[in-house]
N, C-alpha and C positions, 0 to 999 in steps of 0.2 A: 863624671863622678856619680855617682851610687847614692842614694840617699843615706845609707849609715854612712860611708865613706867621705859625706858632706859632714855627716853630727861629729864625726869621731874628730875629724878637722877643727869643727868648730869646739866642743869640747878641749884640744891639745892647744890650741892657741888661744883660748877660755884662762885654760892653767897658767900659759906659759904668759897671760897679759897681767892676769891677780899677781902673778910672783912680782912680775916686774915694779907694778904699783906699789904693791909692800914695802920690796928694798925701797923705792924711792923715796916712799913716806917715813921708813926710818931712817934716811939720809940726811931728808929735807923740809918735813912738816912735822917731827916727831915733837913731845912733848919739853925739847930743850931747846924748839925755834920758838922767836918771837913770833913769828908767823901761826905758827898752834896758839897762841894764846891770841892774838888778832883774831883768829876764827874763836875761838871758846866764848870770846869777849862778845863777837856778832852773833852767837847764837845764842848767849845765857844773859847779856841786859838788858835785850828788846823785851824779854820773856819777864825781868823783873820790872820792869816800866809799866808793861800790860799788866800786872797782878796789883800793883799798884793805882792804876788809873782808869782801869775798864769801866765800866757804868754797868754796875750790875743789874740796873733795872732793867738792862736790854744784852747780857750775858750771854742769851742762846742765838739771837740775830750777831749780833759782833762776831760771836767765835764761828757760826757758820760763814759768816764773808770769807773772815779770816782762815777758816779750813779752807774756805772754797779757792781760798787766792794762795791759799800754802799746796792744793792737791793739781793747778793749773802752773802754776810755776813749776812743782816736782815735774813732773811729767815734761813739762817744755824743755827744762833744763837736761833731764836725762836722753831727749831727743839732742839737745843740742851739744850736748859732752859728747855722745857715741859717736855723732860725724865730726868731732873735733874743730866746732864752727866757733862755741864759747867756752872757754875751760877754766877752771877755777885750780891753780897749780897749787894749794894749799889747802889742806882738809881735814879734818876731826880725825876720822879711820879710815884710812884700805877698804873698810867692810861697808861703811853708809856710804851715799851719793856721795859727790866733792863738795856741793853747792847746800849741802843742808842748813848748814850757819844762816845762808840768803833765804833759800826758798822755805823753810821750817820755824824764821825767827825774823829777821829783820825786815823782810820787803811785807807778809804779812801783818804782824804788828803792824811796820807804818802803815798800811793802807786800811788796817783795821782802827785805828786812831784814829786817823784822818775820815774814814767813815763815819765814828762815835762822834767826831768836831762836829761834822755837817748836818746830821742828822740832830744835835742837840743846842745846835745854832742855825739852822735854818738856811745854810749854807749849800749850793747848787756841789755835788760829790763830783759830778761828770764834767765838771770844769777848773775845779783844786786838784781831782787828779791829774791832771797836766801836770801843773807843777810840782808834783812831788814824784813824780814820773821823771820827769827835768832832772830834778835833783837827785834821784837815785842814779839816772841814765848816765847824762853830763857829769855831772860831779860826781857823786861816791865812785861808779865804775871806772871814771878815769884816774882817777885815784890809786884805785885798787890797782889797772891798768899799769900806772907810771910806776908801783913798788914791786907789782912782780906778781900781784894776787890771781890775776886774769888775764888769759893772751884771748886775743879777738883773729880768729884765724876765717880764711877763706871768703874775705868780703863783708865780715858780721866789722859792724860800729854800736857805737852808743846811741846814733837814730832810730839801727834796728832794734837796739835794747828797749830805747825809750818806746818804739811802736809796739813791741810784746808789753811791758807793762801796760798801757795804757788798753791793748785787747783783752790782758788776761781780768785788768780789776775792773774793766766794763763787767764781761761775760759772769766774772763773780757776782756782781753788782745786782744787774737783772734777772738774774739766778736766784736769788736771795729774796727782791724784791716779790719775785713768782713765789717759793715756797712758801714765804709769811702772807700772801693776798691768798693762795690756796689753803694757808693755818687761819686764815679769819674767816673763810667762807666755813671751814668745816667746823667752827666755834658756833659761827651762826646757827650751821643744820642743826648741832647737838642739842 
């Protein structure tokens, strides 16, 4: 095959995969499933909990974590939907990621909470992630798993779930830790 004759392919089954997801999502997640409103409900309380509870004395450190753990999940997630390894079969729209509810609202938040805890209690971050890594893994996703929200294809479990959180809110973690040690150096030079 031709390199157009590769795009023109990939563009015609591009079309022919958006339609299919459409019909499906007004079949099956439209706004008159319970399941549209299980995702509405996982994307817009986490968001009212954090507006309520953040510590605004430390606003721009929390929501950087928390972008940073909302921009590592996006991206892991849309690797893992395209090879159909973790799928979330219910979704906001056709048009956003499946998994936005998770990776934009819920897992964020918790792990930006659970940040605010540790750092405002003196609490070791890299060792309660575990457990709340557990609890998203183990529980919420088996959860989701046993009603229909998530199929686990191709070998993917709740260990590997739990092993990606746990790398994505390190790497945010130390991420973060680096931009605000290099925001106090250059406070010092000024």
């Amino acid at each position: 095959m031709s390199y157009r004759e590769y795009w023109d392919e990939i563009f015609k089954q591009s079309n022919d995969m958006n339609s299919l997801i459409t019909s499906y999502w007004h079949d099956y997640s439209n706004m008159g499933t319970w399941q549209f409103w299980v995702v509405i409900s996982l994307l817009v309380l986490p968001l009212v909990l954090l507006y309520f509870t953040v510590d605004r004395r430390r606003v721009f450190e929390l929501f950087f974590f928390g972008y940073t753990v909302h921009l590592l999940w996006a991206y892991t997630d849309l690797a893992l939907q395209r090879y159909s390894i973790f799928v979330h079969t219910y979704f906001l729209s056709p048009i956003f990621p499946n998994a936005l509810n998770m990776t934009a609202s819920a897992l964020p938040v918790g792990y930006l909470l659970l940040y605010q805890y540790c750092l405002n209690h003196k609490k070791n971050f890299l060792v309660y992630t575990f457990f709340l890594s557990a609890v998203f893994a183990f529980g919420f996703a088996t959860i989701e798993a046993f009603i229909g929200m998530v199929e686990f294809n191709k070998g993917m479990n709740q260990l590997y779930l739990f092993l990606i959180d746990i790398v994505i809110t390190y790497i945010a973690y130390f991420f973060t830790k680096f931009v605000k040690k290099m925001s106090s150096k250059e406070q010092l030079n000024s």
